[in-house]
N, C-alpha and C positions, 0 to 999 in steps of 0.2 A: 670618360668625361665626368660622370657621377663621382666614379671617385675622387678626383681631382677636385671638384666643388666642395664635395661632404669636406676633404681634408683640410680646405681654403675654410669651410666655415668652423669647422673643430677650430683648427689655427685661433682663429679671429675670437672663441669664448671663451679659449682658456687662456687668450692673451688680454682678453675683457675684465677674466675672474682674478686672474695674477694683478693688475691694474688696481681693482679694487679691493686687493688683499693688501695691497701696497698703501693704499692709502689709509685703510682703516689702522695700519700696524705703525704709520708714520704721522697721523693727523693727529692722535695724545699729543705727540711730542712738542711738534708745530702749534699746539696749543699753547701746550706749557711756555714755549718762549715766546711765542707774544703778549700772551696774558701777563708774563714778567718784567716785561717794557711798557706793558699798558696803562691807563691811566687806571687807578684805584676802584674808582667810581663807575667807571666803563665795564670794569671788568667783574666789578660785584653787584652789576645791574646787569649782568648776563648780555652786553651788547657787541658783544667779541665773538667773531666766527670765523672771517678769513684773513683782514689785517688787522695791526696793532693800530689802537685810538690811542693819541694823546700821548707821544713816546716821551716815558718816565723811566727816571731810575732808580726811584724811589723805594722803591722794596728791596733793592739791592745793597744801598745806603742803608737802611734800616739796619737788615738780617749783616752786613758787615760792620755795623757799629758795635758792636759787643764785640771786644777781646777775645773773650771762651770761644768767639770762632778761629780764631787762627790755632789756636791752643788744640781745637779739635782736629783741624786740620791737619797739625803736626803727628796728632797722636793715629789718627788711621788712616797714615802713609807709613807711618811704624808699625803699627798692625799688620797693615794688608801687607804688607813689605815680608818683613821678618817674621811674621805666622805662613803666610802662604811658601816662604822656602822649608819653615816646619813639618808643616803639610805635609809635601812634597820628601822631605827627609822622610817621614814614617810610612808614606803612602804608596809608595817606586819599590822601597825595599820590598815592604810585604806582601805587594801583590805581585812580584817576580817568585816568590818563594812561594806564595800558595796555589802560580802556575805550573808549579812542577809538581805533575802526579804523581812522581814515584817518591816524591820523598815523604818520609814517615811520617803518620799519623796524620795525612793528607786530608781525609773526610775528617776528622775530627775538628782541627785547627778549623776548617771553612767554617764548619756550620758552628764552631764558639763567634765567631766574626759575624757569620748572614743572623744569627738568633737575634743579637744588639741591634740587628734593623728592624726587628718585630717586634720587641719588648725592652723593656725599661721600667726603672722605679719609680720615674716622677720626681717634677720639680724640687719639692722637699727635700728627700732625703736625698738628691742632686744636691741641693743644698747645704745638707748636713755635712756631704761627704767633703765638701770645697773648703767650708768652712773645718774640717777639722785637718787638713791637708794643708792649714795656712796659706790661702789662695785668695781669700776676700782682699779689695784694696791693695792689691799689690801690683808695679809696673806692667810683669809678664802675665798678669792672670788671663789674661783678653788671648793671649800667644797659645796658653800652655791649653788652654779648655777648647774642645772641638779641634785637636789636635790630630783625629784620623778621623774622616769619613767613608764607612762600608761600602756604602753605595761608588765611591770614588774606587774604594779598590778591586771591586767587581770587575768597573769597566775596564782599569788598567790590568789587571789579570786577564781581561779574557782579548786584550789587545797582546801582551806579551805569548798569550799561547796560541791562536790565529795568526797573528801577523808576523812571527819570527820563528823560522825552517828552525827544528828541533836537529837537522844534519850542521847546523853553524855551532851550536856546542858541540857536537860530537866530535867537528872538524876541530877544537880548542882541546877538547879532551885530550883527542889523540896526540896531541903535540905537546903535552903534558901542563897543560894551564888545570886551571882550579876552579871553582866556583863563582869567586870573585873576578877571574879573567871572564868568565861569560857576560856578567853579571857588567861590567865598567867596561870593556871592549864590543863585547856583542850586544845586548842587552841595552844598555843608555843609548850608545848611538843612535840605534835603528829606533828606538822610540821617542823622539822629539816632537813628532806630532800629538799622540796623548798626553804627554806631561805639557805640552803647550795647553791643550785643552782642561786638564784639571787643574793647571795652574791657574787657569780664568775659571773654572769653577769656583778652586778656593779661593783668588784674590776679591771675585764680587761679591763672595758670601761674606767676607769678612768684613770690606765696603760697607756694606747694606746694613750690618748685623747692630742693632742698639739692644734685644732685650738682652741680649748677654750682659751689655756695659752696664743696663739699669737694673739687673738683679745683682751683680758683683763686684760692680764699684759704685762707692758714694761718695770719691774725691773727686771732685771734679777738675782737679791735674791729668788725670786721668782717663778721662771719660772721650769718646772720638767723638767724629763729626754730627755722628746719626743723632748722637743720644743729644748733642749739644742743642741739632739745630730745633729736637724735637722739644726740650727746656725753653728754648727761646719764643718759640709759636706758642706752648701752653701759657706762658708768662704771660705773653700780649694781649693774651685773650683773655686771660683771669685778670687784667690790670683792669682792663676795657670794662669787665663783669662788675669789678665795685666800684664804679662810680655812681653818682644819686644822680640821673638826667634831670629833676625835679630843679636843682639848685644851680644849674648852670644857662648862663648867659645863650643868646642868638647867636654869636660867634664863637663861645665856647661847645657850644653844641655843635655848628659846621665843624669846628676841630675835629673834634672826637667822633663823629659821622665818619672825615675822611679817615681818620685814624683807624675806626672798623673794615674800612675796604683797604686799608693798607695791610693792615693782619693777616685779612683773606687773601689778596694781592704775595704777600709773604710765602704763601702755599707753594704755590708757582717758583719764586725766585729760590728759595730753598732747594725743593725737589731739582732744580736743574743744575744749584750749585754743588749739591750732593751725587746728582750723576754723570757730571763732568769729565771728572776724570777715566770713570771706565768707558763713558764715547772715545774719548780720545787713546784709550790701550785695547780697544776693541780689533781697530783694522791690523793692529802689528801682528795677532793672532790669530787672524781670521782666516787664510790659508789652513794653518795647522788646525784650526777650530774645522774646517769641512772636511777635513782626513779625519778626523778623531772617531766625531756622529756619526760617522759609515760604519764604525766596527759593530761586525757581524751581521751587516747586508751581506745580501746574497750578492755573488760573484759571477758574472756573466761570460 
């Protein structure tokens, strides 16, 4: 009977503690979008907690009035598009091939790959190197840079050497296939779920990513959504900065008051138009996304 209680109240605390892990991990969110419907004033006088005041669409109008947003838009759906199949070209090959122990020079190859994750030259002469490689200002440059990540091919090697019976080549071998027969018949198949997972690695990273676009492009044909919408907010806020409050009217002053909490206001609608799109490619993944994170749990 003790037992039976103790397990009833267990039950009950880590269904208490799941509850409010739940909420603290979804309550940003549910901020962000009401706070982007809210009224300006409302929301830059800190009076927003559980619903939206005053439903505006005002910030959304603003941050979509500038052209260079769509411009952006275009360009890191191109990015994340065609970088992240990049990716994924460099990232599948080489870590099927640095799963195989026995192939030569096996310790060597890793640790020239794991070293890159502990040392580097630095920004600079990163910079030198791009710049002399004729990379600055160029369509692909956003594609071709961060074009493998170590840490990516860790996990998909050590998925391809755990989770795929080393008798399934053998079984290919013996029937006289090749390397490339394991490799596109055994191999790709049966890994769908990691390559689903690093593909959402590298599609959100690329998403996300503006210091890349603002150290290596200054055309702004060019430039994606991040770097745009981050131009756009700096802008409003340095417009806002010189004006002389001194020389303006009772009503000029209400403008430019609201004007301030529309900027602020802008924070919100931004941030949620910027991570839209990966809520919405999240759940197509998200299966393969919980197979992925298990590798090399323990197996019961």
């Amino acid at each position: 009977m003790r037992k039976i209680n103790s397990d009833k109240v267990f039950g009950f605390v880590n269904g208490l503690l799941l509850v409010l892990i739940l909420l603290i991990m979804v309550y940003p969110l549910y901020f962000v979008i009401i706070a982007s419907i809210s009224d300006p004033i409302q929301v830059g006088q800190g009076k927003l907690v559980l619903l939206p005041k005053g439903f505006t669409l005002d910030s959304y109008k603003e941050a979509f009035r500038e052209k260079q947003i769509w411009v952006g838009y275009r360009n890191s759906i191109y990015y994340t598009v065609v970088g992240t199949l990049f990716n994924l070209f460099l990232t599948v090959p080489t870590a099927y091939a640095l799963s195989k122990k026995k192939m030569r020079f096996h310790g060597a190859l890793t640790f020239y790959y794991v070293f890159t994750m502990y040392f580097g030259g630095g920004l600079l002469p990163y910079y030198l190197l791009v710049k002399e490689m004729g990379l600055i200002n160029k369509p692909y440059t956003l594609i071709v840079l961060g074009g493998l990540s170590v840490y990516n091919v860790v996990v998909t090697r050590t998925y391809f050497a755990n989770s795929i019976p080393e008798s399934l080549y053998e079984a290919t071998e013996i029937d006289g296939g090749s390397e490339f027969d394991n490799f596109f018949r055994i191999a790709l198949p049966l890994s769908k779920p990691i390559i689903a997972v690093i593909a959402l690695y590298y599609a959100v990273g690329r998403w996300n990513d503006y210091f890349t676009a603002m150290i290596y492009t200054a055309k702004k044909a060019y430039q994606p959504l991040q770097t745009v919408l981050r131009g756009i907010l700096l802008e409003g806020e340095m417009t806002l900065g010189r004006i002389d409050i001194n020389i303006l009217s009772e009503e000029e002053m209400a403008y430019y008051v609201r004007k301030s909490f529309l900027v602020e206001s802008m924070k919100y609608s931004i941030i949620f138009i910027a991570s839209l799109p990966m809520l919405i490619a999240y759940p197509f993944v998200q299966k393969y996304f919980v197979q992925g994170v298990m590798i090399g749990s323990v197996k019961g």
